[in-house]
Backbone as CSV, one residue per row, in Angstrom:
resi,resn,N_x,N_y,N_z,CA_x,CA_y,CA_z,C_x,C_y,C_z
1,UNK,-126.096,-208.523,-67.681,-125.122,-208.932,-68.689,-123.716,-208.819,-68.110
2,UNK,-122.887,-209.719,-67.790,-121.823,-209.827,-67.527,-120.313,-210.225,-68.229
3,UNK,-120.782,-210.866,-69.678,-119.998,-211.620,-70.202,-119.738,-210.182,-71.790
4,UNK,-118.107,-210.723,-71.454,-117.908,-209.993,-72.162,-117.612,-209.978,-73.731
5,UNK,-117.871,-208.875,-74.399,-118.512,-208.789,-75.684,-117.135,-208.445,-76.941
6,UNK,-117.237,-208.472,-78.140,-116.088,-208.109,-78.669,-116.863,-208.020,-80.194
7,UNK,-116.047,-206.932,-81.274,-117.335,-206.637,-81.647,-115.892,-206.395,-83.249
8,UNK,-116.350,-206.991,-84.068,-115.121,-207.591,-85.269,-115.293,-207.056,-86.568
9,UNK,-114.580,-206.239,-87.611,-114.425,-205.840,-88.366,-113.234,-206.035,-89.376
10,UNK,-113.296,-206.597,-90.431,-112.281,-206.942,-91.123,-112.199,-205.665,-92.380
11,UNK,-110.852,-205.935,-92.553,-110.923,-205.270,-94.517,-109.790,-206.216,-95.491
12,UNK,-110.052,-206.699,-96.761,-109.141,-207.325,-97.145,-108.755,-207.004,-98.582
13,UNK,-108.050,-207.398,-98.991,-107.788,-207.011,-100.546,-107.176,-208.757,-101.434
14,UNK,-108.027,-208.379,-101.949,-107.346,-209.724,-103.131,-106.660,-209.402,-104.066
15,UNK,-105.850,-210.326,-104.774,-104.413,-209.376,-105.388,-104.825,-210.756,-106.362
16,UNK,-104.812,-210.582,-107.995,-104.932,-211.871,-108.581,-103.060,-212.021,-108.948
17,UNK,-103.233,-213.074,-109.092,-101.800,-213.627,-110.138,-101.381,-212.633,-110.547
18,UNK,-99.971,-212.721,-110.628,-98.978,-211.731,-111.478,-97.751,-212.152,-112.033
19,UNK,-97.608,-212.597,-113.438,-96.351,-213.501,-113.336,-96.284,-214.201,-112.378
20,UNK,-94.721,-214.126,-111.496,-94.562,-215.381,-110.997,-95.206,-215.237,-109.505
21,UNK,-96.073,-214.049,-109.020,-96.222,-213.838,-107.837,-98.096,-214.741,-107.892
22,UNK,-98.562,-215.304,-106.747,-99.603,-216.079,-107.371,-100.879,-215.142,-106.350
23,UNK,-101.780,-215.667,-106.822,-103.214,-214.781,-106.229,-103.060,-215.157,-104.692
24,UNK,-103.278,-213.931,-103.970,-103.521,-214.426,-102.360,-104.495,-213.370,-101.618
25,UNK,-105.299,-213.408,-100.840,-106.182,-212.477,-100.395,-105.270,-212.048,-99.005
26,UNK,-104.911,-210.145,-99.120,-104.153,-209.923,-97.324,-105.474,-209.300,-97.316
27,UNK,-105.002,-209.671,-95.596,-105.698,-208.925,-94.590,-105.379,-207.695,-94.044
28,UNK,-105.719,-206.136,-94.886,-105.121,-205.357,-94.629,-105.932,-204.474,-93.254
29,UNK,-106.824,-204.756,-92.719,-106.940,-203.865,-91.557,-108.244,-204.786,-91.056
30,UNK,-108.289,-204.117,-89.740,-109.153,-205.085,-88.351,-109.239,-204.084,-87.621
31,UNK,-110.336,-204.037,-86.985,-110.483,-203.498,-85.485,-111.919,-204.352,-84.725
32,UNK,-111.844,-204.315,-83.270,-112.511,-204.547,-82.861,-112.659,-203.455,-81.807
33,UNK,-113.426,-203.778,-81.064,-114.421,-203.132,-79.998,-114.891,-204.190,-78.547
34,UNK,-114.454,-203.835,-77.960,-114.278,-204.662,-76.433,-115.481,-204.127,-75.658
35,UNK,-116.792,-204.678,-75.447,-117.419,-204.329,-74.287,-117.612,-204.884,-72.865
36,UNK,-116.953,-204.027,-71.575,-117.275,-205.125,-70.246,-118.453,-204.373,-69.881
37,UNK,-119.045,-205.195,-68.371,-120.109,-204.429,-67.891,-120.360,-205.514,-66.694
38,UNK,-119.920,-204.238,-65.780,-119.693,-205.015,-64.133,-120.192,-204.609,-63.399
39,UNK,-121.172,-205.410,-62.297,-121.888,-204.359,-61.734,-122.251,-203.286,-62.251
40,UNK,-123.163,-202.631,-62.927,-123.775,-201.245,-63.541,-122.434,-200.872,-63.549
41,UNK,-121.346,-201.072,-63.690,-120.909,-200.604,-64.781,-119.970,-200.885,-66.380
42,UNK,-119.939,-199.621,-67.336,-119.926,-200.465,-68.183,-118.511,-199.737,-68.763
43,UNK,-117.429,-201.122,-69.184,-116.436,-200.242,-70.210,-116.066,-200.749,-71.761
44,UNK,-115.801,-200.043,-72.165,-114.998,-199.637,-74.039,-113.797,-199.434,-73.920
45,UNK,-113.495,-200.386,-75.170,-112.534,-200.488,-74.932,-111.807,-200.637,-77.106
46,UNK,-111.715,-199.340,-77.586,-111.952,-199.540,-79.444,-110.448,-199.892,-79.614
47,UNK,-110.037,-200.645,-80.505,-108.385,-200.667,-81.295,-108.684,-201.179,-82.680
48,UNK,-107.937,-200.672,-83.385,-107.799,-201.334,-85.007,-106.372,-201.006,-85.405
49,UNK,-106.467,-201.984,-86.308,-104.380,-202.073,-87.051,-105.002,-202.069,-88.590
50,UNK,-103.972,-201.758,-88.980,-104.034,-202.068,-90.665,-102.554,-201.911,-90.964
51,UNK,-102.247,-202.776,-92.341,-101.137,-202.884,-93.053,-101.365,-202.648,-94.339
52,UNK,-100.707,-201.689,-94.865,-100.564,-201.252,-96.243,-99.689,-201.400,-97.438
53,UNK,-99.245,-201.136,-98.980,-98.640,-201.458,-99.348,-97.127,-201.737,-98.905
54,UNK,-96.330,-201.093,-97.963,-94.860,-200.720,-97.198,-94.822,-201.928,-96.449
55,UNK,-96.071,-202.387,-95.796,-95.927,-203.324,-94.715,-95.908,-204.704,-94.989
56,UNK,-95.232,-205.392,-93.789,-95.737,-206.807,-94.562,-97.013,-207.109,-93.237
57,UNK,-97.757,-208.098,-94.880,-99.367,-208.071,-94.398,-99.463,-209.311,-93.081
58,UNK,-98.410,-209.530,-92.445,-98.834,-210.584,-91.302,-98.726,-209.496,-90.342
59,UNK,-98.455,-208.560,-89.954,-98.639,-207.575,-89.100,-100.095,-207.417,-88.305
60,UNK,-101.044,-207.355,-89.181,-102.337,-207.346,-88.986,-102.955,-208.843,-88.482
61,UNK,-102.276,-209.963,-89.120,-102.935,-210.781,-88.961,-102.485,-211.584,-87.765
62,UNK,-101.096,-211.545,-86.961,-100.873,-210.971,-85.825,-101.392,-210.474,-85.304
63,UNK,-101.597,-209.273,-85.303,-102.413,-208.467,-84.077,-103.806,-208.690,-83.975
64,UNK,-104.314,-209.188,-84.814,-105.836,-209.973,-84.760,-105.836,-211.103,-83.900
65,UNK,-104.776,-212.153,-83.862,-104.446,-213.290,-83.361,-103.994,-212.969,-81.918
66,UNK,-103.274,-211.667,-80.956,-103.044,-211.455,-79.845,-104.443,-210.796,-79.504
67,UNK,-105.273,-210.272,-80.207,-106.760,-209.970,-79.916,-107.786,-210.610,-79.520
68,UNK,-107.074,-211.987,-79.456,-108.099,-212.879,-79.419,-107.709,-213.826,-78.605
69,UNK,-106.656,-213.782,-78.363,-105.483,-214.647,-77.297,-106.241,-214.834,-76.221
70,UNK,-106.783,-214.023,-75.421,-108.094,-214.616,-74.403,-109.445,-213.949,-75.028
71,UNK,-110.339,-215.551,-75.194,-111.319,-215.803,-75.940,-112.529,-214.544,-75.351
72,UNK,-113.393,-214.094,-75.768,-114.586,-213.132,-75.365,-115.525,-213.908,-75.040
73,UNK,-116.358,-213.943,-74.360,-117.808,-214.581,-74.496,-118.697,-214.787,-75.238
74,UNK,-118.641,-213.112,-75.917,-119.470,-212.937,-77.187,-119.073,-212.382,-78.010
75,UNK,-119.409,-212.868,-79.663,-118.140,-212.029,-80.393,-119.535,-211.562,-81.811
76,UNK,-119.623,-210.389,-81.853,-120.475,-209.907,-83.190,-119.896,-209.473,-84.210
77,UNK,-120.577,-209.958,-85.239,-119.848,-209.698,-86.649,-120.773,-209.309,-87.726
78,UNK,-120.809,-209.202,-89.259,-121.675,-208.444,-89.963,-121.408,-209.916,-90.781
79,UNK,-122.252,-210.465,-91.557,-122.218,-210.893,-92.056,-120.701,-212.132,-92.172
80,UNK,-120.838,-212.947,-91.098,-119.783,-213.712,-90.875,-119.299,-214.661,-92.103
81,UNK,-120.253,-215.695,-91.518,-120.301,-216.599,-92.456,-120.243,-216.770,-94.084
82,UNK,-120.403,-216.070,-94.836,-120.493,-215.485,-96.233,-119.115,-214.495,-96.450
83,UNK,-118.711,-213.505,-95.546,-117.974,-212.852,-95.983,-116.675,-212.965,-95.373
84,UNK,-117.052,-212.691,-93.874,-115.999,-211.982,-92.741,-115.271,-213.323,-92.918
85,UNK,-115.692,-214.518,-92.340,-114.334,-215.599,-92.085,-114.294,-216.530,-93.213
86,UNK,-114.626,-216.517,-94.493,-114.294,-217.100,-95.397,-112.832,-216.025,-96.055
87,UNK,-113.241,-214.938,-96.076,-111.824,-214.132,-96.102,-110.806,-214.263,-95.332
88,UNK,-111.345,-214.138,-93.886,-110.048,-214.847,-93.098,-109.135,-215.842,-93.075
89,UNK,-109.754,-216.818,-93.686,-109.374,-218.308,-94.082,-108.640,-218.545,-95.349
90,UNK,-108.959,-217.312,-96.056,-108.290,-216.743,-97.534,-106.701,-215.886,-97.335
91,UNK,-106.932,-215.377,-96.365,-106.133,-214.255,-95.954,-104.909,-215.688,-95.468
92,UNK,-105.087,-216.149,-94.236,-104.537,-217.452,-93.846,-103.805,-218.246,-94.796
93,UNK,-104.650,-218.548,-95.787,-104.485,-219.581,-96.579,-103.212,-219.103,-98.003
94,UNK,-103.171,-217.891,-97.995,-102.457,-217.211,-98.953,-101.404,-216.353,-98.382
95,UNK,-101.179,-216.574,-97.038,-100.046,-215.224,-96.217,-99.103,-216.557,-96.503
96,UNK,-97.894,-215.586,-96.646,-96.474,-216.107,-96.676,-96.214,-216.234,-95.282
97,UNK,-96.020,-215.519,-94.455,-95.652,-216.768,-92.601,-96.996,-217.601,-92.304
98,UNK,-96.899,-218.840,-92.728,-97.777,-220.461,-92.088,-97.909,-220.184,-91.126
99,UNK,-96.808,-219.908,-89.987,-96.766,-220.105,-88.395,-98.102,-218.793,-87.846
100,UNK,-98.018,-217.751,-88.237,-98.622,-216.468,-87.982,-100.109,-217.114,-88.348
101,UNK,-100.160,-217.326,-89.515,-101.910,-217.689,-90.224,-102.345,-218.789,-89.454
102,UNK,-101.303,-219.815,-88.849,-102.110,-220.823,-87.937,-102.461,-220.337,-87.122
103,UNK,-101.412,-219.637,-86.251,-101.324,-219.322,-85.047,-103.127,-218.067,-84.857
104,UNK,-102.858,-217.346,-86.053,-104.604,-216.402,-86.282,-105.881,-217.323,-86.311
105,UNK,-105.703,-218.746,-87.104,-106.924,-219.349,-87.273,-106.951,-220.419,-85.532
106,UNK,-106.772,-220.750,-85.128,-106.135,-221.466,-83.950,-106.644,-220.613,-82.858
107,UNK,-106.634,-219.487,-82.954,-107.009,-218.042,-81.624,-108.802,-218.007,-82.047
108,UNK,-108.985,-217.942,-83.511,-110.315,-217.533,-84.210,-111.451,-218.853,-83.742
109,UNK,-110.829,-219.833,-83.792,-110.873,-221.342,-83.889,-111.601,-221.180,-82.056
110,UNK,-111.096,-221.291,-81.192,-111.277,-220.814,-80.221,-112.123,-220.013,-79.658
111,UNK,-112.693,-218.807,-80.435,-113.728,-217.439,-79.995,-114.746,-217.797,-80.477
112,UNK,-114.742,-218.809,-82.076,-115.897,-219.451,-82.019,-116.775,-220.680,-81.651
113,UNK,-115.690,-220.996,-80.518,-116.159,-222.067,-79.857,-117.122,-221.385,-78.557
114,UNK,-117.449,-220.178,-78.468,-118.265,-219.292,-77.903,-119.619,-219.107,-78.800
115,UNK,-120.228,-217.761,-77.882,-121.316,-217.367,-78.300,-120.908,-215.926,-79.789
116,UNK,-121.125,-216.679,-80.768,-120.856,-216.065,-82.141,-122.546,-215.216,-83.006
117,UNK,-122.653,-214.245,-82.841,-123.870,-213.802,-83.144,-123.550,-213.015,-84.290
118,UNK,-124.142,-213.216,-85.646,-124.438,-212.257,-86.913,-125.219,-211.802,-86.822
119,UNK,-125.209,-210.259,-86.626,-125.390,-209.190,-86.073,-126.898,-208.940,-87.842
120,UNK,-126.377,-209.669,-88.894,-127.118,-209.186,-89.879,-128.014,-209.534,-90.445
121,UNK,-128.437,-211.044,-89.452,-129.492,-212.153,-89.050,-130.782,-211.014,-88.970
122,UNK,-130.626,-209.839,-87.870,-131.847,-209.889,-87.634,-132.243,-208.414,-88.910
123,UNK,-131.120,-208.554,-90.182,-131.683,-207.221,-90.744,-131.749,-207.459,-92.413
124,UNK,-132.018,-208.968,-92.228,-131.955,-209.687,-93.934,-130.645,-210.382,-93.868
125,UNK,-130.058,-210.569,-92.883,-128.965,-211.949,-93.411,-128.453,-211.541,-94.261
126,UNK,-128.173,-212.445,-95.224,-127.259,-212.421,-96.558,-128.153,-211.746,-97.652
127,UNK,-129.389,-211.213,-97.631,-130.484,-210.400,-98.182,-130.321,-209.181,-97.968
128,UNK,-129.917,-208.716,-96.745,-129.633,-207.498,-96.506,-128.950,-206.489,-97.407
129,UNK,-130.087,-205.283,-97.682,-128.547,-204.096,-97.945,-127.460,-204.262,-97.331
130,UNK,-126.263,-203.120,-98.185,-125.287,-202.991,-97.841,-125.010,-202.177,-96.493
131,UNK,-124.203,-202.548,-96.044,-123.959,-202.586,-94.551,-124.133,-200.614,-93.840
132,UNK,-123.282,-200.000,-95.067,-123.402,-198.528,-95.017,-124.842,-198.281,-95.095
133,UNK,-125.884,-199.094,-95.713,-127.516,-198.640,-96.180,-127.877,-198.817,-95.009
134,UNK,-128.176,-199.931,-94.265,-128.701,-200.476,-93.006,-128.188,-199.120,-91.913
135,UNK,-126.891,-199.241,-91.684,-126.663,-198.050,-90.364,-127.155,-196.763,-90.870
136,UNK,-127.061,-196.091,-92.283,-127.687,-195.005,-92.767,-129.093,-195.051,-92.087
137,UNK,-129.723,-196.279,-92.463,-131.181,-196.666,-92.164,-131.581,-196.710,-91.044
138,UNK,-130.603,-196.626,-89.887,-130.932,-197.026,-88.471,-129.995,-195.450,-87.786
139,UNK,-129.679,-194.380,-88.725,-128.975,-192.997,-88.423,-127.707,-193.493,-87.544
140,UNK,-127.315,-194.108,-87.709,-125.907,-194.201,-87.224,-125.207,-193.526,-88.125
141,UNK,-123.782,-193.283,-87.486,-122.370,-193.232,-88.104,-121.809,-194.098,-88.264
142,UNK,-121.257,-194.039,-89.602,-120.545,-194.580,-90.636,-119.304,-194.085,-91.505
143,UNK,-118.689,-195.234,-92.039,-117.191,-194.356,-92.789,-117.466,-195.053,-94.141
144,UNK,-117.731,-195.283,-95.044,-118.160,-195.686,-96.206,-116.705,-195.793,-97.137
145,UNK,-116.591,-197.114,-97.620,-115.152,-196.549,-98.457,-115.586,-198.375,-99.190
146,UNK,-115.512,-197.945,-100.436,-115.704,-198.822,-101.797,-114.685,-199.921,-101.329
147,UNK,-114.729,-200.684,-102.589,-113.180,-201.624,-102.457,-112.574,-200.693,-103.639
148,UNK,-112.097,-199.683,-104.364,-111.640,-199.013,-104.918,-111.174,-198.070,-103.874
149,UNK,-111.981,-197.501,-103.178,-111.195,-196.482,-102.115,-109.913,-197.458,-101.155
150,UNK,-110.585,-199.125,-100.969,-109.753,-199.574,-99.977,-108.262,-199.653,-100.913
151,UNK,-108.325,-199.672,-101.798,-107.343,-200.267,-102.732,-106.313,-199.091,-102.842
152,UNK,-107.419,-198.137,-102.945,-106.394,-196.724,-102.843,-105.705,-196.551,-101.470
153,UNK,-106.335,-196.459,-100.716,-105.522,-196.401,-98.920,-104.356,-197.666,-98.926
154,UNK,-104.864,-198.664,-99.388,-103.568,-199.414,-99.540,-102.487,-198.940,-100.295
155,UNK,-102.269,-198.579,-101.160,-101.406,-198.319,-102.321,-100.712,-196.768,-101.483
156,UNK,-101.426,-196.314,-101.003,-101.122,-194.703,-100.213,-100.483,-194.898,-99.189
157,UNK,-101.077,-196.209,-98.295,-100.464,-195.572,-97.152,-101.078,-194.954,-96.238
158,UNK,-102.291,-194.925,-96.428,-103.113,-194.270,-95.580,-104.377,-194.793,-95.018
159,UNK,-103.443,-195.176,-93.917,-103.896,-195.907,-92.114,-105.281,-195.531,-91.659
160,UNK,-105.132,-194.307,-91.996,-106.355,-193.595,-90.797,-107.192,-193.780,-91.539
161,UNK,-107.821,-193.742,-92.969,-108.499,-193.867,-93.726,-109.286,-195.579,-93.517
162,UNK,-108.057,-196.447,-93.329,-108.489,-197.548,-93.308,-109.536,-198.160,-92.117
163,UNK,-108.633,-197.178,-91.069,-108.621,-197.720,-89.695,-110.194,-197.281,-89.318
164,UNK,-110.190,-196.102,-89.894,-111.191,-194.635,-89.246,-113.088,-195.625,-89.722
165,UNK,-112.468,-196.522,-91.278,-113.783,-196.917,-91.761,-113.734,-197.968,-90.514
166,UNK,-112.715,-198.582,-90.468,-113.487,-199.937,-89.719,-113.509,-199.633,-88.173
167,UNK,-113.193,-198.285,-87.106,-113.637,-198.482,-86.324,-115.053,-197.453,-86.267
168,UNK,-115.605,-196.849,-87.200,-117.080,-196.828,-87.438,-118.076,-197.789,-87.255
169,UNK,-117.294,-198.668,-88.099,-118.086,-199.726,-88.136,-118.650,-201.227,-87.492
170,UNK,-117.605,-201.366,-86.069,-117.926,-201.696,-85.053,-118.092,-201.164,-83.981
171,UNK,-118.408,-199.810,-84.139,-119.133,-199.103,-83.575,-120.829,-199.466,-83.772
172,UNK,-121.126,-199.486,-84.971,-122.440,-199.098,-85.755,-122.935,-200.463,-85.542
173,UNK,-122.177,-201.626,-85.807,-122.423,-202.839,-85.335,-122.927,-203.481,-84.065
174,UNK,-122.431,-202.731,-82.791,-122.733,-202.937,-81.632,-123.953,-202.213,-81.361
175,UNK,-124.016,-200.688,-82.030,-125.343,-200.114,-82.053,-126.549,-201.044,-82.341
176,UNK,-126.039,-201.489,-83.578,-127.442,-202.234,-84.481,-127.445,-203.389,-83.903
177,UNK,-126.915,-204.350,-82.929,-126.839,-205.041,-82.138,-128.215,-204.803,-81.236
178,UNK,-127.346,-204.015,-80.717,-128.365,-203.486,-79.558,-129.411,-202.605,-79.579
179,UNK,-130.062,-202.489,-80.643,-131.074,-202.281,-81.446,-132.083,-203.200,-81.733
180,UNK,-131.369,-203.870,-82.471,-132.316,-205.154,-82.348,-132.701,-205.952,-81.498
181,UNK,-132.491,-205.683,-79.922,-132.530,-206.790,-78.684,-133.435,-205.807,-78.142
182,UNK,-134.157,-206.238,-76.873,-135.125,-205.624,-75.985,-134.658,-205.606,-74.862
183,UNK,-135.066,-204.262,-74.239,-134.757,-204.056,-73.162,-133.192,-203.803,-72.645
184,UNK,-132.646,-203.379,-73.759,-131.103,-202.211,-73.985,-131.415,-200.914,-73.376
185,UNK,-132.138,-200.465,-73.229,-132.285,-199.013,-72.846,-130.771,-198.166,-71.790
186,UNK,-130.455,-199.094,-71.084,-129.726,-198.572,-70.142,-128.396,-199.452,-71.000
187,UNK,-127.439,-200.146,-71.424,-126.934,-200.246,-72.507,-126.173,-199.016,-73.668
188,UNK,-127.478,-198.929,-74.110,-127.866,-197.672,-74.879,-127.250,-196.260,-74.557
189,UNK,-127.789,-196.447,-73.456,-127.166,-194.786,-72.794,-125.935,-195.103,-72.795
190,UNK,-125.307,-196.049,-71.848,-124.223,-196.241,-71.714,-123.625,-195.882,-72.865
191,UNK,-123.218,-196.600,-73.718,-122.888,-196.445,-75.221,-122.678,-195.063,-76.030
192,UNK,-124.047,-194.293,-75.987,-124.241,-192.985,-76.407,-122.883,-192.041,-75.522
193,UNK,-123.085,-192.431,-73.876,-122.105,-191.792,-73.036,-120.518,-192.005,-73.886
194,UNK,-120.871,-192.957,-73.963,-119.267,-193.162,-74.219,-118.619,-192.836,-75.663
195,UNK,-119.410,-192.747,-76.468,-119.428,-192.024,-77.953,-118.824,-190.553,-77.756
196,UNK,-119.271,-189.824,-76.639,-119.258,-188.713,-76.641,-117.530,-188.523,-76.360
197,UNK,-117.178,-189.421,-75.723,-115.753,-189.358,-75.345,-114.875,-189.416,-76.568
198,UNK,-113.849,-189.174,-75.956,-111.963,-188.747,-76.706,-111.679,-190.282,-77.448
199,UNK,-111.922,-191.041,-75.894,-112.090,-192.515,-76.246,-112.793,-193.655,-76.719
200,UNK,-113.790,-192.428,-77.990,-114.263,-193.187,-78.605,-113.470,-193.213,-80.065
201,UNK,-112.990,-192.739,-79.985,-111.937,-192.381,-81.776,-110.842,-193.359,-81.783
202,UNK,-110.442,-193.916,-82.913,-109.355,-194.792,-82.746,-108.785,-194.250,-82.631
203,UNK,-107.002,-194.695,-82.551,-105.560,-194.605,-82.458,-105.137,-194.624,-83.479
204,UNK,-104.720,-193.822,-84.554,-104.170,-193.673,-85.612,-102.838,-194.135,-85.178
């Protein structure tokens, strides 16, 4: 395996109408997960952003868009199609800077002109439990947080909360990835190795 991997997590919040302010879905936090692997060997590489009530929400959707600025080979996601980039396209479609939301769908536009794998294909698709049930189910780690908890970290201010769920969770993603494929074993280790590290925790 040579080609390299990238491994996608969104969080968003929908805001309906308010007086004169009109419904728009932000994109308040992202992280991904970078895997190379060169010659036996293999690197990680975790980051996530989020923007909260204080911020303005193209921040994130920016830094998603320089994330992607050179395309991955392979990009895994949880339930894409249904959830992950119809929100994105929401998020886009409702951010106040045009230039930023093109400039995000235009980069996105691009990564899926690659090898795009839903990671939730092989665990019931759009049938599947919820995403926290499945990694529970497969003993991974996980950060579990409602859309009531997300709503609260937004309104708070509180990053790490946001950040901490979603880089769990492309963590747990790449696990259950590579779970479901044959002949990961050495992968696997790798992975486990690198869990154990400093540099497996995000960057608050």
């Amino acid at each position: 395996m040579t080609t390299d991997t990238v491994i996608l997590a969104t969080s968003w919040i929908h805001q309906p109408a308010l007086g004169d302010r009109p419904a728009r879905t932000l994109l308040v936090g992202a992280a991904t997960l970078t895997f190379r692997y060169r010659f036996g060997s293999a690197g990680f590489d975790l980051a996530a952003h989020s923007t909260t009530v204080t911020d303005d929400p193209v921040e994130t959707i920016s830094w998603l868009a320089d994330s992607f600025h050179i395309p991955p080979g392979r990009l895994l996601l949880w339930r894409a199609e249904d959830i992950v980039v119809p929100s994105l396209i929401a998020a886009a479609e409702t951010a106040r800077d045009a230039l930023a939301s093109a400039r995000m769908l235009r980069e996105l536009d691009l990564v899926f002109t690659g090898e795009v794998i839903d990671v939730a294909e092989a665990y019931g698709h759009t049938n599947a439990t919820s995403f926290d049930a499945v990694a529970h189910g497969a003993d991974l780690k996980f950060v579990p947080m409602t859309r009531a908890d997300l709503a609260e970290a937004h309104r708070t201010g509180n990053h790490g909360a946001i950040r901490e769920h979603l880089a769990a969770r492309v963590k747990a993603i790449w696990q259950l990835w590579l779970a479901s494929r044959e002949d990961t074993e050495t992968l696997t280790a790798m992975t486990e190795a690198w869990l154990a590290t400093p540099d497996a925790q995000v960057r608050l």
